[in-house]
VOBA-1610 file (N, C-alpha, C; in pm, whole numbers, padded with zeros to 5 digits, always signed):
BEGIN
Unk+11037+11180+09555Unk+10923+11215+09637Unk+10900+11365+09637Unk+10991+11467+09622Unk+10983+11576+09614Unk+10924+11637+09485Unk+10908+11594+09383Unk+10877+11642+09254Unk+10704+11579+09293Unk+10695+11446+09362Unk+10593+11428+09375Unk+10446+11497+09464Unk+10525+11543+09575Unk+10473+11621+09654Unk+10445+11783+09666Unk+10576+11809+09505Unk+10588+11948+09482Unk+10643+12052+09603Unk+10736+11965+09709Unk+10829+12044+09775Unk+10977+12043+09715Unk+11073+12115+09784Unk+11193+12196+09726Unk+11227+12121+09890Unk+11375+12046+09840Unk+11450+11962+09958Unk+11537+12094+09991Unk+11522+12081+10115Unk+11582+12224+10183Unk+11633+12240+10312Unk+11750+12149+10336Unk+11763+12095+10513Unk+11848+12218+10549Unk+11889+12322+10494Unk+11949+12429+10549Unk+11886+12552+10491Unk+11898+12719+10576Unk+11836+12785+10483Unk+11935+12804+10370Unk+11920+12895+10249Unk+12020+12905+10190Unk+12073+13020+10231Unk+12233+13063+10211Unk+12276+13112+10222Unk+12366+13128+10392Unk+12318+13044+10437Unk+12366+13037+10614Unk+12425+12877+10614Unk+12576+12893+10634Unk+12664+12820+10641Unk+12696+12738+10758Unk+12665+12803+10860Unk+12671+12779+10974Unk+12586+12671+11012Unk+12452+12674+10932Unk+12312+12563+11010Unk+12369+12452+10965Unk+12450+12420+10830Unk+12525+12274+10781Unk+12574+12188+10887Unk+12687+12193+10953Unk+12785+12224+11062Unk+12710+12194+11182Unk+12573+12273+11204Unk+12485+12235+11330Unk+12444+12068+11287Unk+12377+12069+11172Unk+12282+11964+11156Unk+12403+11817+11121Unk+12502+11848+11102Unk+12613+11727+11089Unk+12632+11703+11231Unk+12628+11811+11314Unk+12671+11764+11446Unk+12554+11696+11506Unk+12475+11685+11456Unk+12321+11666+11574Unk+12310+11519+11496Unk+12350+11504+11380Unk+12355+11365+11276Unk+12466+11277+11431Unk+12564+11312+11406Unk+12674+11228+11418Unk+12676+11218+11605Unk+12568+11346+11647Unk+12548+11291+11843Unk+12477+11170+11788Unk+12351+11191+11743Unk+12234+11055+11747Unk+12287+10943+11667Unk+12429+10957+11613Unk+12471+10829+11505Unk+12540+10729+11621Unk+12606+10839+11698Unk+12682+10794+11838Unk+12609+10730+11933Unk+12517+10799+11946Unk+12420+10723+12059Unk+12323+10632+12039Unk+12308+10643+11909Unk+12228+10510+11874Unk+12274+10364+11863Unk+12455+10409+11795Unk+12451+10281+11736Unk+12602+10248+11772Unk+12629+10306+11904Unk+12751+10259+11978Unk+12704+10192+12132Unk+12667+10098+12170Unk+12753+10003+12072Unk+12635+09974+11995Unk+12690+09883+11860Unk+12608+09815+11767Unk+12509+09734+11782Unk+12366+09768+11738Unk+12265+09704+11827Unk+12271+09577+11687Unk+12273+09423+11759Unk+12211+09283+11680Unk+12081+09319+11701Unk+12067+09254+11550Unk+11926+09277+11462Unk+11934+09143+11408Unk+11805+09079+11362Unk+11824+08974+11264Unk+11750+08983+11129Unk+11603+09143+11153Unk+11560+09196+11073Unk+11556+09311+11073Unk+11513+09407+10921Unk+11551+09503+10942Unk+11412+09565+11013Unk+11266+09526+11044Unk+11141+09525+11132Unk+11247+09518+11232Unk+11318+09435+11263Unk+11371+09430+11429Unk+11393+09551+11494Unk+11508+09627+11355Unk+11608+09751+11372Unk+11525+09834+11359Unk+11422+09850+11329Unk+11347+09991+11301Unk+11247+09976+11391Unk+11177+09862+11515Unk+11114+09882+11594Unk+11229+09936+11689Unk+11391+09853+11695Unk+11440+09910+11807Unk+11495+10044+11807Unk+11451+10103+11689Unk+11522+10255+11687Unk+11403+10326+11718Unk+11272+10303+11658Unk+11196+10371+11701Unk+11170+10404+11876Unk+11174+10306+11943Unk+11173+10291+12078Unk+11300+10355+12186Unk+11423+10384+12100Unk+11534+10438+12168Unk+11507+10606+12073Unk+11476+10647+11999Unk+11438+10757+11949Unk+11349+10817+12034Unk+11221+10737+12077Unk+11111+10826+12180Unk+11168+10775+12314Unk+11242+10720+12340Unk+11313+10712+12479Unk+11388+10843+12524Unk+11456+10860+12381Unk+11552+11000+12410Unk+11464+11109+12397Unk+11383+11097+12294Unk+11281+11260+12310Unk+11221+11291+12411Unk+11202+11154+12510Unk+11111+11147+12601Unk+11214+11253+12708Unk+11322+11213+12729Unk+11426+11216+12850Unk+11489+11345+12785Unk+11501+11427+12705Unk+11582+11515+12634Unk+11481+11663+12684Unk+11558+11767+12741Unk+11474+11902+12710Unk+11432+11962+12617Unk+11343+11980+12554Unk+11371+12088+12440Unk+11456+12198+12425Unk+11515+12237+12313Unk+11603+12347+12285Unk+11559+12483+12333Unk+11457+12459+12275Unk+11379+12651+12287Unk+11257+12637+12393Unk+11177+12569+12389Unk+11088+12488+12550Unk+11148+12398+12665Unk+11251+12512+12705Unk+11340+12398+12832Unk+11219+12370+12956Unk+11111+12377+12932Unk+11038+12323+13083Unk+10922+12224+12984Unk+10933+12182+12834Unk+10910+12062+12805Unk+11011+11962+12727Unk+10996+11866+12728Unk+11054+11743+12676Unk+11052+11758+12499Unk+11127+11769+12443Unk+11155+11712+12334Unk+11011+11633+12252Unk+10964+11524+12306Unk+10876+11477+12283Unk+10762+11557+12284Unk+10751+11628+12399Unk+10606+11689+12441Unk+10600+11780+12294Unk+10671+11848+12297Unk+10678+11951+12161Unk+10644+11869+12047Unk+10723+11771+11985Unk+10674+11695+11880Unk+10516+11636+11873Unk+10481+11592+12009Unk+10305+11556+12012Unk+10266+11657+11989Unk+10258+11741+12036Unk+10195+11912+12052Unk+10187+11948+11920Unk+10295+11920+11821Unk+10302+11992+11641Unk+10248+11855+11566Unk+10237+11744+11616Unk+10174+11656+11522Unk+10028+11660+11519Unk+09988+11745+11643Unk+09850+11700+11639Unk+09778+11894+11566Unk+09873+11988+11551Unk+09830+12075+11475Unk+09754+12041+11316
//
């Protein structure tokens, strides 16, 4: 998809070691909280409506990092609709 879209996959900047380390940790909170305990599914439509719905549950309920007087969510509506 990247050759297709003509972006450069880039989940850290380069050269900063440190952001790796952040973004494993922020993987393995939401790996924890999603899927401890193990949610039954019987499809994978099941599992991906019920993640979607516990994903905007938490953005909903979560502060933002750098906008602590909005929600997580609020910020994400706010940049989708740029």
């Amino acid at each position: 998809m990247c050759s297709h879209y003509l972006v450069e996959p880039v989940v850290c900047t380069p050269a900063a070691g440190w952001e790796k380390g952040q973004i494993e940790n922020q993987i393995g909170t939401l790996r924890q909280h999603l899927f401890t305990p193990r949610p039954h599914v019987k499809t994978l439509e099941e599992l991906n409506d019920w993640l979607r719905g516990e994903v905007e549950a938490w953005g909903r309920d979560t502060a933002h990092p750098e906008c602590r007087e909005s929600a997580v969510w609020e910020v994400f509506q706010a940049e989708r609709r740029r």
